[in-house]
C-alpha positions as CSV (number, residue, x, y, z in Angstrom):
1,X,13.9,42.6,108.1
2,X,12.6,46.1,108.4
3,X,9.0,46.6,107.7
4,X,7.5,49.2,105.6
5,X,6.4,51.8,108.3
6,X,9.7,51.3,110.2
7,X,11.7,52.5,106.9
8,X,10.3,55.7,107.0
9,X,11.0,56.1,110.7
10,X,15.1,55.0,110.2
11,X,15.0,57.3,106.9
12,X,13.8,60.1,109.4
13,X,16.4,59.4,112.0
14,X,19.9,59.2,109.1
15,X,18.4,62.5,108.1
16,X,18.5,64.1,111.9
17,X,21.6,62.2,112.1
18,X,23.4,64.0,109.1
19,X,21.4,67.1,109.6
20,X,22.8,67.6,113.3
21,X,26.5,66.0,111.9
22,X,26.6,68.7,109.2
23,X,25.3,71.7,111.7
24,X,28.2,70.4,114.4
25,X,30.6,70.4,111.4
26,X,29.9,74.2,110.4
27,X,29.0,75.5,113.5
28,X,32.6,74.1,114.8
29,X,34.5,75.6,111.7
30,X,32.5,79.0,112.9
31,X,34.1,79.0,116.2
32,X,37.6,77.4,115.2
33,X,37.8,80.7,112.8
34,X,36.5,82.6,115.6
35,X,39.3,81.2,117.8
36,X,42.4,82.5,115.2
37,X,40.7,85.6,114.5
38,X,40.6,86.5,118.0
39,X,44.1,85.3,118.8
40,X,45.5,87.1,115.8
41,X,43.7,90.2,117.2
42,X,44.7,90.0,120.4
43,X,48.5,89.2,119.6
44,X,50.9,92.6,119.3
45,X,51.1,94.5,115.5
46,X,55.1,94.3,114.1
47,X,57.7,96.8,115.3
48,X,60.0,98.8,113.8
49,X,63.6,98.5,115.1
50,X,62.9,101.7,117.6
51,X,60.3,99.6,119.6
52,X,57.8,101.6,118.1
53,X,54.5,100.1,116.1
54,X,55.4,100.9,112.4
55,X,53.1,101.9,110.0
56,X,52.7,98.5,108.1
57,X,52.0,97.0,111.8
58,X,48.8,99.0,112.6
59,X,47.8,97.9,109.5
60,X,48.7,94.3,109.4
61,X,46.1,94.5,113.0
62,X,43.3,96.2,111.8
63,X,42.5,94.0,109.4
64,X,42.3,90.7,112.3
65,X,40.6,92.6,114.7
66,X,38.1,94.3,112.5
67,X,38.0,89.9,110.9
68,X,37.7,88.8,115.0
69,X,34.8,91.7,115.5
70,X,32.4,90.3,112.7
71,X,33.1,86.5,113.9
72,X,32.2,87.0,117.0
73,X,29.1,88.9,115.8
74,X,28.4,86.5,113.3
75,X,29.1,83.2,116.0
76,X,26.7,85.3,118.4
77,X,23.5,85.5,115.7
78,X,24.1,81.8,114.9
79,X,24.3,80.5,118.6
80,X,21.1,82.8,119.4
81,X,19.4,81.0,116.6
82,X,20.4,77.9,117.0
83,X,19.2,78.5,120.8
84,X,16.2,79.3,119.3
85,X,15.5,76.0,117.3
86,X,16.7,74.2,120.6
87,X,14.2,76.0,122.6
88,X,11.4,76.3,120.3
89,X,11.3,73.6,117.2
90,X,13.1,70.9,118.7
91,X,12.6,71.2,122.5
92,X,15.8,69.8,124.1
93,X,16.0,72.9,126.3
94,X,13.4,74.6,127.9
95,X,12.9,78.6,127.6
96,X,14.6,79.3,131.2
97,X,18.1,77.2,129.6
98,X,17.1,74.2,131.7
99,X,17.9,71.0,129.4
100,X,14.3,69.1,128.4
101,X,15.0,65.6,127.8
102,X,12.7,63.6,126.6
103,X,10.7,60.8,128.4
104,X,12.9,57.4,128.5
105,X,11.8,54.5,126.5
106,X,9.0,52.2,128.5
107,X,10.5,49.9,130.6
108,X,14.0,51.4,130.8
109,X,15.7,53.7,132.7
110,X,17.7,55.4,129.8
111,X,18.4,59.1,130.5
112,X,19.1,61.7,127.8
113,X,22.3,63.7,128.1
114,X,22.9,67.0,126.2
115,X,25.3,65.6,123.3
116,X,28.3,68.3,121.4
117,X,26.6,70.0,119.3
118,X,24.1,71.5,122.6
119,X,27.1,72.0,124.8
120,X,28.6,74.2,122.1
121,X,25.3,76.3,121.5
122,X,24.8,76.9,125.1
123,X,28.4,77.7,125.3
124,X,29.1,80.1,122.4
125,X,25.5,81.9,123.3
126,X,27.0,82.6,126.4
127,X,30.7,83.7,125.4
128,X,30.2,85.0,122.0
129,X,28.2,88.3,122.9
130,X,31.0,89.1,125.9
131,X,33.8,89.0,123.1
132,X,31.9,91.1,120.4
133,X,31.8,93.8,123.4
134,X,35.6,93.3,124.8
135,X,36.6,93.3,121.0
136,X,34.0,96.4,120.1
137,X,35.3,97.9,123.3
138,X,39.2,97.4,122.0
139,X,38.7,99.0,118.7
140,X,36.7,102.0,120.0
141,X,39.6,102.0,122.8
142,X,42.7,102.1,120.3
143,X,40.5,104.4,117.9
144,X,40.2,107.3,120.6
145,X,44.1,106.8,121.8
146,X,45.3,106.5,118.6
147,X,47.3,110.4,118.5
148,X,46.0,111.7,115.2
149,X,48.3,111.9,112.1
150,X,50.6,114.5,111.4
């Protein structure tokens, strides 16, 4: 039977629980968005039966890279703050990105490992600013070879 102080403590640990399931869950979705965005962006507009990019093509591409450019931006705040509340609020990683785990539990030999949802924070904070800039540096690339209109 649980006793009355221990309820509080289990009430306190389903609440991290579904509090880290729910940030995995949406912080995933983030970067599974990010993933098509980037691919559709990436992948070659439509082309006329010349071989030349029609009209409707550079169209049908601005629109996914300009989608991949603020999801990458967006991926890169959230990973930053999420680094943040690692670093800062919950301590699992220290401020030089060295993982923190707590002490193990007295008279075993447990150690902590860094679970998903840390692996993907340290990971998007480190890959999420490089393609904002390859995909800022693409759209300011295409924009300046783009011959004007006639």
């Amino acid at each position: 039977m649980i006793a009355h102080g221990d309820l509080g403590n289990v009430a306190i640990t389903i609440v991290g629980y579904l509090r880290s399931v729910l940030l995995f869950t949406f912080y995933g979705s983030v970067m599974g968005a990010l993933i098509v965005a980037v691919y559709s962006a990436l992948v070659s507009g439509r082309q006329s039966p010349t071989g030349e990019p029609s009209e409707t093509g550079v169209k049908h591409m601005k629109s996914p890279l300009r989608k991949a450019l603020w999801g990458s931006g967006l991926l890169w705040v959230l990973s930053w703050f999420a680094l943040y509340l690692e670093i800062y609020r919950w301590h699992h990683v220290t401020p030089s990105l060295h993982l923190s785990p707590p002490a193990p539990p007295p008279g075993t030999d447990i150690q902590a490992r860094p679970g998903e949802f840390l692996i993907a924070v340290l990971g998007s904070s480190a890959l999420a600013p490089a393609v904002f800039v390859v995909l800022l540096l693409r759209e300011s690339l295409r924009a300046l070879v783009r011959p004007p209109k006639a």
